[in-house]
C-alpha positions as CSV (number, residue, x, y, z in Angstrom):
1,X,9.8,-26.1,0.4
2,X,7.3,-25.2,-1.9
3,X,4.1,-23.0,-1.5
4,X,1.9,-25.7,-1.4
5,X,3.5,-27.9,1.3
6,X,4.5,-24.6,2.9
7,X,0.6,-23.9,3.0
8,X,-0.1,-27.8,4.1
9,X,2.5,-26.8,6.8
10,X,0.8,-23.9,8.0
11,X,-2.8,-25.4,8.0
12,X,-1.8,-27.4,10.7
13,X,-0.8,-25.0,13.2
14,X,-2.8,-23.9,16.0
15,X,-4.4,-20.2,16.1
16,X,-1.6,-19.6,18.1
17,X,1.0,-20.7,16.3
18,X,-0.5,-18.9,13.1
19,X,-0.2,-15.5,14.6
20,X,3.2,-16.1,15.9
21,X,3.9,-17.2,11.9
22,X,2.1,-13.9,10.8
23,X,3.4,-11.4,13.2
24,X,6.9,-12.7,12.0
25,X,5.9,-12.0,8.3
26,X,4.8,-8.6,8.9
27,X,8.5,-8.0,11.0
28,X,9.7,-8.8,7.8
29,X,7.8,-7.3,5.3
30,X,7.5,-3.7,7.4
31,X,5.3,-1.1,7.4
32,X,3.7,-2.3,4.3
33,X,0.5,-4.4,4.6
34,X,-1.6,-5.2,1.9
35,X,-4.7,-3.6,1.3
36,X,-4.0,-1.1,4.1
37,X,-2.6,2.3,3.5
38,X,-0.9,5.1,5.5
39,X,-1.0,8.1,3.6
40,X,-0.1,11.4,5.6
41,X,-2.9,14.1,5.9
42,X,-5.6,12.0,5.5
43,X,-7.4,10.7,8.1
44,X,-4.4,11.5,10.5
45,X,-2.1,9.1,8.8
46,X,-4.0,6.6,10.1
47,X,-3.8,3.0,8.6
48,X,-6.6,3.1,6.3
49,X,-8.5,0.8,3.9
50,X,-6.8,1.4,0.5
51,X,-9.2,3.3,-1.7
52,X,-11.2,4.5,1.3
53,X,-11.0,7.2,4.2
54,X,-12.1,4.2,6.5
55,X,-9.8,3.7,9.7
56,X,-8.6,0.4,10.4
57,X,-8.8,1.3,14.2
58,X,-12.9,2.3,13.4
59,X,-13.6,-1.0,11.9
60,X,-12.1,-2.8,14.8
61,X,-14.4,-0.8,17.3
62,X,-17.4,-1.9,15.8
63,X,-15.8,-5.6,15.7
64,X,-15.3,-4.9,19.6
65,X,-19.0,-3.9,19.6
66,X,-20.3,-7.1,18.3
67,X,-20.9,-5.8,15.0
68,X,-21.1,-8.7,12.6
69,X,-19.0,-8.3,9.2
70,X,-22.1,-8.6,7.4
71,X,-23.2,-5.2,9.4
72,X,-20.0,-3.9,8.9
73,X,-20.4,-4.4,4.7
74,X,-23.8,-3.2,4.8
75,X,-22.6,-0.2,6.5
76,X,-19.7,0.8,4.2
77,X,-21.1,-0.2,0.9
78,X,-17.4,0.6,-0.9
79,X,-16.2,-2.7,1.5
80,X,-15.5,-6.1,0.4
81,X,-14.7,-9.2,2.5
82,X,-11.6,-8.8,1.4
83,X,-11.1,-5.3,2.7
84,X,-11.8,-6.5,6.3
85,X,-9.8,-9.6,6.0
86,X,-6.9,-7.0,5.7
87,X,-7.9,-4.9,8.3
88,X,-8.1,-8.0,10.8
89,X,-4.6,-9.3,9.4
90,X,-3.4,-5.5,10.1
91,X,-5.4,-5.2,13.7
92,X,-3.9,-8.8,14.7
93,X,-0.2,-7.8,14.1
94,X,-0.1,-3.9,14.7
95,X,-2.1,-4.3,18.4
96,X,-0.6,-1.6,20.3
97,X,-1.1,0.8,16.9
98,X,-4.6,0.2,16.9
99,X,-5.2,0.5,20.9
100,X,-3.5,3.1,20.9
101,X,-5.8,5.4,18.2
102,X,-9.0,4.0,19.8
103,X,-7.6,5.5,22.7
104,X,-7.1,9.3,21.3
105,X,-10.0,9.4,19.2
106,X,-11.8,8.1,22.4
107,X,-10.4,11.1,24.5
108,X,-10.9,13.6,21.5
């Protein structure tokens, strides 16, 4: 199969379907997600967004607070769409990770 009928494929799955699809592909590919970075002693070895000190599980809680991703941009200027398109990707497959830090940062 090639890319683009794999892609034709994929476009017609439900939402459902697609996160079933992408939580398979991060099984596979690891730890490693792009544009998000782990990097011990900073930030708590949080995942990060690469070339930032800005928690994935921070960018979520403002998500969870109705924060548009135009408010989000305008308040982390070094942000692109792209970043946060990354940061949902990693918040959709790594759930319990991002619960989980919302949690202890909560209680801190």
């Amino acid at each position: 199969m090639t890319p683009r009928e794999l892609i034709a494929e994929l476009t017609a799955l439900s939402k459902a379907e697609k996160a079933e699809v992408v939580e398979r592909l991060a099984q596979e590919i690891g730890d490693s997600w792009p544009g998000i970075e782990k990097t011990p002693g900073v930030v708590g070895g949080v995942a990060c967004v690469v070339r930032t000190r800005i928690a994935v599980w921070v960018l979520e809680g403002y998500r969870r607070a109705g924060w548009c991703e135009a408010k989000i941009l305008a308040n982390y200027p070094t942000l692109r769409a792209a970043d946060l398109v990354h940061a949902w990707g990693y918040v959709d497959t790594h759930r319990q990770e991002i619960d989980e830090a919302t949690r202890q940062n909560e209680a801190a």
